[in-house]
PDB file of N, CA, C and O in Angstrom, chain B, residues numbered from 101:
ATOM      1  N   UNK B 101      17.311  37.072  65.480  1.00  0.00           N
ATOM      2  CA  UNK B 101      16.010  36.771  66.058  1.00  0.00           C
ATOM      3  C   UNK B 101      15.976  35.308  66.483  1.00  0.00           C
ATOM      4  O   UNK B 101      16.646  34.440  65.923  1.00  0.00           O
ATOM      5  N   UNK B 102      15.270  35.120  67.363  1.00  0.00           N
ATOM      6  CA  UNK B 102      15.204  33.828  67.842  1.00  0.00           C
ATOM      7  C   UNK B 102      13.749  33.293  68.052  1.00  0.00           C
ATOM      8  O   UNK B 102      13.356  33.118  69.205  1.00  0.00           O
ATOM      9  N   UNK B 103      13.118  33.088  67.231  1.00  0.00           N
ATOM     10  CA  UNK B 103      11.753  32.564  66.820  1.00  0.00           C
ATOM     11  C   UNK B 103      11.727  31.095  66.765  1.00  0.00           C
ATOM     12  O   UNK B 103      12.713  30.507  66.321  1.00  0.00           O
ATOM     13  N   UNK B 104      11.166  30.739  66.986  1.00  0.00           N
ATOM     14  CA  UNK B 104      10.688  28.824  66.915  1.00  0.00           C
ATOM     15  C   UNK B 104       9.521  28.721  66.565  1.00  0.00           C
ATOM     16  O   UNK B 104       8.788  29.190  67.436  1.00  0.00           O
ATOM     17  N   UNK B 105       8.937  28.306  65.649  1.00  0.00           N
ATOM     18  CA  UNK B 105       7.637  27.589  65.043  1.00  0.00           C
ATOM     19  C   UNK B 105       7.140  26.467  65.772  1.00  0.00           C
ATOM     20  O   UNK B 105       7.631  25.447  65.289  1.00  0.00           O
ATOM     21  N   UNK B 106       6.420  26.229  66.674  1.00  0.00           N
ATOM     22  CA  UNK B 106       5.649  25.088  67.658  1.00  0.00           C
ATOM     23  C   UNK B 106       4.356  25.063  66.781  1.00  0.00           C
ATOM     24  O   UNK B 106       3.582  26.017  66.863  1.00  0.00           O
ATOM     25  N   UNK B 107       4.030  23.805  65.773  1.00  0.00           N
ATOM     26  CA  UNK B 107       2.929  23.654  65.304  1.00  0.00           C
ATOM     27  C   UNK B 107       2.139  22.528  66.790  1.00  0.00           C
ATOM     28  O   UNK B 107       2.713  21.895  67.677  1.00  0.00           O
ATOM     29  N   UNK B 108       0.528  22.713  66.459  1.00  0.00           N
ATOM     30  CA  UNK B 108      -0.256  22.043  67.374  1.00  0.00           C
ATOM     31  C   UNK B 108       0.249  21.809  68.952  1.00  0.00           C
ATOM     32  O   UNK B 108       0.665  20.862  69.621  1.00  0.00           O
ATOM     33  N   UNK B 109      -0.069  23.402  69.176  1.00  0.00           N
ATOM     34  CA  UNK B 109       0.342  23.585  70.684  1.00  0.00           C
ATOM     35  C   UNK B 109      -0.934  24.525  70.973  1.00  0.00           C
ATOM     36  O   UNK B 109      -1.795  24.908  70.182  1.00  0.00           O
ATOM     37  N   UNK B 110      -0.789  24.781  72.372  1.00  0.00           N
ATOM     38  CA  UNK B 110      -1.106  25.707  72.804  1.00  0.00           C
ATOM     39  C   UNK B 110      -0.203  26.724  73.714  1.00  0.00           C
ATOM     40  O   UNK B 110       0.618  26.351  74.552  1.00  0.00           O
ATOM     41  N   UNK B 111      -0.516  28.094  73.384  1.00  0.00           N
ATOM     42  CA  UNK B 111      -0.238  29.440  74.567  1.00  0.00           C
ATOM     43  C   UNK B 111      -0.588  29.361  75.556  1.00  0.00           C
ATOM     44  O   UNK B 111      -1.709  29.839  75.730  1.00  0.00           O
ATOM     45  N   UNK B 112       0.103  28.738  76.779  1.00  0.00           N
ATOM     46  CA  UNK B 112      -0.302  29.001  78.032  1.00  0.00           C
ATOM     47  C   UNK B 112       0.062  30.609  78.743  1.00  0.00           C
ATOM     48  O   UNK B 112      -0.741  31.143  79.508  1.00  0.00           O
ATOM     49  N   UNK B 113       0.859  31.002  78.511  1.00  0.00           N
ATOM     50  CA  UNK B 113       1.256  32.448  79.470  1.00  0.00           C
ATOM     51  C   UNK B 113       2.417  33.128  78.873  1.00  0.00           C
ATOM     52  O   UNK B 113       3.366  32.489  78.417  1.00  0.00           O
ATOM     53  N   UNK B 114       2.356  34.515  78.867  1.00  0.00           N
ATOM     54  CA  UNK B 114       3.453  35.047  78.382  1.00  0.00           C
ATOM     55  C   UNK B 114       3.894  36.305  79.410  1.00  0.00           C
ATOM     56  O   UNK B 114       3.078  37.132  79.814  1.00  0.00           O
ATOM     57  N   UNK B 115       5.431  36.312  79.791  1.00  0.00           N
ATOM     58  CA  UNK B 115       5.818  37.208  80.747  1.00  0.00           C
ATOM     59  C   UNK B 115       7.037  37.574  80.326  1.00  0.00           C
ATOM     60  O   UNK B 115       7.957  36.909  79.850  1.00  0.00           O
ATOM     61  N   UNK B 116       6.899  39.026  80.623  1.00  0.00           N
ATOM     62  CA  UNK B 116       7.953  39.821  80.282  1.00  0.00           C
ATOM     63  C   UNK B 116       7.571  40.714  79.679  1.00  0.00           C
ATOM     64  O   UNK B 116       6.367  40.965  79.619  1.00  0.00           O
ATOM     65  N   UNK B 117       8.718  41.615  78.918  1.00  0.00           N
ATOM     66  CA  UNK B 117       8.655  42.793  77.992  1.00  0.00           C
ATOM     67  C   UNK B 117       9.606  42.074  76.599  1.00  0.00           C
ATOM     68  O   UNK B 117      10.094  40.964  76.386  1.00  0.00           O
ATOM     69  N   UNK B 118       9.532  43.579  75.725  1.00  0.00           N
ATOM     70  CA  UNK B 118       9.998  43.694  74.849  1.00  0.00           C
ATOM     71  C   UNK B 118      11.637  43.501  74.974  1.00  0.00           C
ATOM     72  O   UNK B 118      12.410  44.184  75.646  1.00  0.00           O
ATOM     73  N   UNK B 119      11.991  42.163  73.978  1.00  0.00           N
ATOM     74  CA  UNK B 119      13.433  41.780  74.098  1.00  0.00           C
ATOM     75  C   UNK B 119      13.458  40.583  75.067  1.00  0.00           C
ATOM     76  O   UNK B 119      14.428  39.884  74.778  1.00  0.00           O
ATOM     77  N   UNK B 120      12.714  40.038  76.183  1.00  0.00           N
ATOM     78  CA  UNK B 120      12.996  39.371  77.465  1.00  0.00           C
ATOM     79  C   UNK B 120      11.483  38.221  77.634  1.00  0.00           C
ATOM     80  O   UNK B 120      10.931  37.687  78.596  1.00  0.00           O
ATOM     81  N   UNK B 121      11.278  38.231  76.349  1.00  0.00           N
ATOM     82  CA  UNK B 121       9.715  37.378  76.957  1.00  0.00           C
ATOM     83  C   UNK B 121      10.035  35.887  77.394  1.00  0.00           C
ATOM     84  O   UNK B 121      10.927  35.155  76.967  1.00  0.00           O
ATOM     85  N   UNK B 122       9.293  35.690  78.138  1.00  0.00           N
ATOM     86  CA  UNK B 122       9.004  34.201  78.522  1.00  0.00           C
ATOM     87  C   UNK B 122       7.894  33.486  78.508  1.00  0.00           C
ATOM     88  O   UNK B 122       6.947  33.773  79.239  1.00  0.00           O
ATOM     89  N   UNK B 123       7.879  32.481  77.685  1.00  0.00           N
ATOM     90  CA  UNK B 123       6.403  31.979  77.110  1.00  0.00           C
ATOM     91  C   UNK B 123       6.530  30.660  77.446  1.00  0.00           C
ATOM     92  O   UNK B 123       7.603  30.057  77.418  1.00  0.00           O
ATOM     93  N   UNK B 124       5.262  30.093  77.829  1.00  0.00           N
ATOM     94  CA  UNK B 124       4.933  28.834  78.474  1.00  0.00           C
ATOM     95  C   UNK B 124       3.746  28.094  77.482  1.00  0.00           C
ATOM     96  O   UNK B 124       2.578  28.417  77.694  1.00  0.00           O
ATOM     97  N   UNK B 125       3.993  27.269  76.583  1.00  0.00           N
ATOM     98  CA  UNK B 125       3.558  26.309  75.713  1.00  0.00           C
ATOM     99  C   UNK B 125       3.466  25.011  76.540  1.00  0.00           C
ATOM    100  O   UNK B 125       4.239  24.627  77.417  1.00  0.00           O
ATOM    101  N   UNK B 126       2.184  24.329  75.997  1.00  0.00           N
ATOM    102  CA  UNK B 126       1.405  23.190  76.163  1.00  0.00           C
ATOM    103  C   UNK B 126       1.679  22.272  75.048  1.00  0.00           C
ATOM    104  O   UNK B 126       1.062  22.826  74.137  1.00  0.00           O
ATOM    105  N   UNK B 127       2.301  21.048  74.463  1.00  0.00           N
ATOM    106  CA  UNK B 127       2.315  20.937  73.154  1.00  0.00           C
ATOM    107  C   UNK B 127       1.311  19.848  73.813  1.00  0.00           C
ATOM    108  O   UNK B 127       1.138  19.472  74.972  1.00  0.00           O
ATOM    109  N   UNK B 128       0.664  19.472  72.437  1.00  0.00           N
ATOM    110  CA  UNK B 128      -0.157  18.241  72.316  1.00  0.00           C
ATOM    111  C   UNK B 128      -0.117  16.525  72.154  1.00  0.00           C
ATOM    112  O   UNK B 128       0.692  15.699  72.577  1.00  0.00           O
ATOM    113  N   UNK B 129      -0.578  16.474  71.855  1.00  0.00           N
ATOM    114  CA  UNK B 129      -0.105  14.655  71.795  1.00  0.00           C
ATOM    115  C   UNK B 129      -0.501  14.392  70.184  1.00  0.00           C
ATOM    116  O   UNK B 129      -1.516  14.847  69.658  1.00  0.00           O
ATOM    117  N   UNK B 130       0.246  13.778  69.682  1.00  0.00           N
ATOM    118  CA  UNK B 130       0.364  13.923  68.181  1.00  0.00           C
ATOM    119  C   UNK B 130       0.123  12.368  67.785  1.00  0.00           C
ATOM    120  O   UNK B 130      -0.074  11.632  68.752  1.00  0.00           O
ATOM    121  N   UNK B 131       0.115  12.044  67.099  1.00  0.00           N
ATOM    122  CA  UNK B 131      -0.316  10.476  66.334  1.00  0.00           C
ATOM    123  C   UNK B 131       0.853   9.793  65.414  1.00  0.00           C
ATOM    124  O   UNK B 131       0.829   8.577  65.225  1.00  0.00           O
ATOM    125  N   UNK B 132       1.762  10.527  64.912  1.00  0.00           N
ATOM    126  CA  UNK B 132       2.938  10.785  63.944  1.00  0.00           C
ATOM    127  C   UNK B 132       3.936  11.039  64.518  1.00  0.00           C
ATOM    128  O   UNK B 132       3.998  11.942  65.352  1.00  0.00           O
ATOM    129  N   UNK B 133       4.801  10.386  64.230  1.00  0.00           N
ATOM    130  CA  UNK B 133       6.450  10.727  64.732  1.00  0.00           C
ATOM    131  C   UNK B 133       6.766  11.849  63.916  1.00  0.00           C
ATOM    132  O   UNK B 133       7.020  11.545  62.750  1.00  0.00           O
ATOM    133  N   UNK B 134       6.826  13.137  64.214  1.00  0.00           N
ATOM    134  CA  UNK B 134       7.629  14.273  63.554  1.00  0.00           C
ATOM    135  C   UNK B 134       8.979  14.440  63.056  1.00  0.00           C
ATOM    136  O   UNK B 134       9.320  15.238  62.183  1.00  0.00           O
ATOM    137  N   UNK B 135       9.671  13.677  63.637  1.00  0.00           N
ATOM    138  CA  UNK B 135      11.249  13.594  63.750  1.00  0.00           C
ATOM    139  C   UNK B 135      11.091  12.769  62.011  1.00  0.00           C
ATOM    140  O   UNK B 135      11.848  13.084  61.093  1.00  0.00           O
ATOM    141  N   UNK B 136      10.053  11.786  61.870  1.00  0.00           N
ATOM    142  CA  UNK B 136       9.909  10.802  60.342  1.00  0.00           C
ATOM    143  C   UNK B 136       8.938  11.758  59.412  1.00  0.00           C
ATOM    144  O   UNK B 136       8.953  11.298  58.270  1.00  0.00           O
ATOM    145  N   UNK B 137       8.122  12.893  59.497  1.00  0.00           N
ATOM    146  CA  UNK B 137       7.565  12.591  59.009  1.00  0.00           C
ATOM    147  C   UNK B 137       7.915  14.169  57.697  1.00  0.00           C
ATOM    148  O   UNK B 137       8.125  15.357  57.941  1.00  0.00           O
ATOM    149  N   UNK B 138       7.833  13.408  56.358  1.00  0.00           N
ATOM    150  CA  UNK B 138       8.193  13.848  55.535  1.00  0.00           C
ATOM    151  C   UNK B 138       7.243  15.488  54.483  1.00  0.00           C
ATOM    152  O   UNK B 138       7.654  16.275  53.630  1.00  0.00           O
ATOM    153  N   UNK B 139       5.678  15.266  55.307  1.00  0.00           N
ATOM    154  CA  UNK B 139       4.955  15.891  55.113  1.00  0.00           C
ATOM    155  C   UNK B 139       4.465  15.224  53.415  1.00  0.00           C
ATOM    156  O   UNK B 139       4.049  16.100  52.656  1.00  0.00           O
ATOM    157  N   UNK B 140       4.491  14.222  53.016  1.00  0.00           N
ATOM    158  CA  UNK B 140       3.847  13.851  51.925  1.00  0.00           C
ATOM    159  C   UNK B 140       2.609  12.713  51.884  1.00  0.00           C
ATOM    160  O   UNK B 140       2.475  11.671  51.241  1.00  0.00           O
ATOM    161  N   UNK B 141       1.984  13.225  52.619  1.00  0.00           N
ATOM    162  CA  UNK B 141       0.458  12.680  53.073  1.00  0.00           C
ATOM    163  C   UNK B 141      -0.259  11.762  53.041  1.00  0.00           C
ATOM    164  O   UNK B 141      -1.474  11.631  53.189  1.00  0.00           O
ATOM    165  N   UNK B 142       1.179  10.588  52.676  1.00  0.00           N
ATOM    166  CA  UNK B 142       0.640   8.998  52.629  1.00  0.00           C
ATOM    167  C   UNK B 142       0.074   8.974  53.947  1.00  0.00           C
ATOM    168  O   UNK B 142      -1.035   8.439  53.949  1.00  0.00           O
ATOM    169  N   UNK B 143       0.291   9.194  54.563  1.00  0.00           N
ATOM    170  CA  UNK B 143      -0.382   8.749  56.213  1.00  0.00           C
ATOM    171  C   UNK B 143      -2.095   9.366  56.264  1.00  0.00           C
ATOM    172  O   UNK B 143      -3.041   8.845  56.855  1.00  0.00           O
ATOM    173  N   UNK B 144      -2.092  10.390  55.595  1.00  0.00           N
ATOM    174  CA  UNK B 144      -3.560  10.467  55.655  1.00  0.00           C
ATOM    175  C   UNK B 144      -3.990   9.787  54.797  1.00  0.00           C
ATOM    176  O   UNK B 144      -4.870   9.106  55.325  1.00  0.00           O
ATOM    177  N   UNK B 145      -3.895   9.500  53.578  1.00  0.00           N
ATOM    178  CA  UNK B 145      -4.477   8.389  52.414  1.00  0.00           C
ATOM    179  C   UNK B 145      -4.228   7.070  52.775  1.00  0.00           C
ATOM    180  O   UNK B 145      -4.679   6.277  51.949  1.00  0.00           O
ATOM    181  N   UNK B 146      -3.453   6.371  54.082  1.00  0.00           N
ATOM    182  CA  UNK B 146      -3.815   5.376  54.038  1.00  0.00           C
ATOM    183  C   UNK B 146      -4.185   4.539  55.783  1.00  0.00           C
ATOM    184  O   UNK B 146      -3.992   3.440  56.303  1.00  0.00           O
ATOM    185  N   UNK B 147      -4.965   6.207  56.264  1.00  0.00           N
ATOM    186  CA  UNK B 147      -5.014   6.117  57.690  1.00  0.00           C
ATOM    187  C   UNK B 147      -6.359   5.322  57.714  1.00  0.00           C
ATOM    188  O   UNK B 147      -7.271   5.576  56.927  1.00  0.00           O
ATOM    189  N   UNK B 148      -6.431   4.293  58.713  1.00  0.00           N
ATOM    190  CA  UNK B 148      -8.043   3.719  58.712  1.00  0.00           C
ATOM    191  C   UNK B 148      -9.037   4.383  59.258  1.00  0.00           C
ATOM    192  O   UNK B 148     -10.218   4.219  58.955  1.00  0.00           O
ATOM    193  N   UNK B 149      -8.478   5.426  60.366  1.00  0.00           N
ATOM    194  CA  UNK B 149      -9.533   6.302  60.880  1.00  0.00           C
ATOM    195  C   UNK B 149     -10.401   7.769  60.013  1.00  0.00           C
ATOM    196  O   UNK B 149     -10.032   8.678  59.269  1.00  0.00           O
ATOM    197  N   UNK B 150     -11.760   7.311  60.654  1.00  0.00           N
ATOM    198  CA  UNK B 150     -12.248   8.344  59.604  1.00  0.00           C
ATOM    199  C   UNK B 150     -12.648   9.023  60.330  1.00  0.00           C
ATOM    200  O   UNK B 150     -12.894   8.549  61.439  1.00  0.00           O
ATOM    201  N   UNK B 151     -13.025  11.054  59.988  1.00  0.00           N
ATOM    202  CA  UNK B 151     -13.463  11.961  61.221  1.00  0.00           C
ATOM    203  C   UNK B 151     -14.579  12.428  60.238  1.00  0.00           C
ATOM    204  O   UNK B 151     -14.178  12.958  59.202  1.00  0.00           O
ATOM    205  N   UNK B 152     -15.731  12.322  60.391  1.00  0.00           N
ATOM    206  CA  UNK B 152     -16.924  12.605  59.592  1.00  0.00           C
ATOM    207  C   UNK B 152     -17.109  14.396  60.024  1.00  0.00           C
ATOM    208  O   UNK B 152     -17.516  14.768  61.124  1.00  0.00           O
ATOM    209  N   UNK B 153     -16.742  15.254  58.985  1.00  0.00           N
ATOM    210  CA  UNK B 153     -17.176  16.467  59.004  1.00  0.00           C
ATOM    211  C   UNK B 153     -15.492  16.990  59.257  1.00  0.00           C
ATOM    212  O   UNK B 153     -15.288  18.203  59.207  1.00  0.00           O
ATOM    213  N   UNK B 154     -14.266  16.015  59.537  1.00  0.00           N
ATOM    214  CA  UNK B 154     -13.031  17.167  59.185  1.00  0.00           C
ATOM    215  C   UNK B 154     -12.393  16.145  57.818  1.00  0.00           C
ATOM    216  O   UNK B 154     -12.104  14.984  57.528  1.00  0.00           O
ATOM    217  N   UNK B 155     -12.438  17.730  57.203  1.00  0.00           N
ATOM    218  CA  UNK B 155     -12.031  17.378  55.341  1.00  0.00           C
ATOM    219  C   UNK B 155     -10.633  17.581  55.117  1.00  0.00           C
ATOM    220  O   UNK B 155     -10.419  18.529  55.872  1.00  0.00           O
ATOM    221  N   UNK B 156      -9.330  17.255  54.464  1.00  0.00           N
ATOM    222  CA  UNK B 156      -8.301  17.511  54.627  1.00  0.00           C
ATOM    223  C   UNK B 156      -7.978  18.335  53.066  1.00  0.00           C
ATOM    224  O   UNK B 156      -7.513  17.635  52.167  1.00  0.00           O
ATOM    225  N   UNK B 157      -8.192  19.552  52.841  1.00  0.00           N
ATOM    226  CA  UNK B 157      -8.660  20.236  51.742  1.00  0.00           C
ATOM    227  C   UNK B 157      -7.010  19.700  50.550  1.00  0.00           C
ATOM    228  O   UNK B 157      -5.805  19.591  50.776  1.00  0.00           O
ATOM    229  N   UNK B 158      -7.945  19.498  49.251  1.00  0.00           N
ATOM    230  CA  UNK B 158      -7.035  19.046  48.215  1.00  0.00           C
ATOM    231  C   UNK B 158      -7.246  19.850  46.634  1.00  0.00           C
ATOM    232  O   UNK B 158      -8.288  20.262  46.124  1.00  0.00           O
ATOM    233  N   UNK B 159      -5.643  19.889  46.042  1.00  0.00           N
ATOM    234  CA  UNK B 159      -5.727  21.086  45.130  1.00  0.00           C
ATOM    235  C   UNK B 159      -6.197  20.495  43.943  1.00  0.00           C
ATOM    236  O   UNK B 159      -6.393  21.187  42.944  1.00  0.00           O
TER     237      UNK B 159
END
């Protein structure tokens, strides 16, 4: 199988059939170098920007 995970994109169009698709993704503009980033969330605990009403849910 040949699957790829594209986080924070969008689906622009999908063509084809079964076995042969061709899909056209939008990715977004990101704030974080992905290639660095380790997923351990110093960057949100020590980001200066604040978004009043998005919560970054904690266990």
């Amino acid at each position: 199988m040949n699957i790829e995970l594209i986080t924070y994109a969008d689906l622009e169009s999908v063509e084809g059939s079964a076995g042969n698709f061709k899909v056209k993704i939008k990715k977004r503009a990101r704030s974080i170098d992905m290639d660095r980033c380790t997923g351990c969330g110093s960057c949100v605990e020590n980001c200066p920007v604040t978004h009043q009403g998005v919560q970054v849910p904690r266990a």
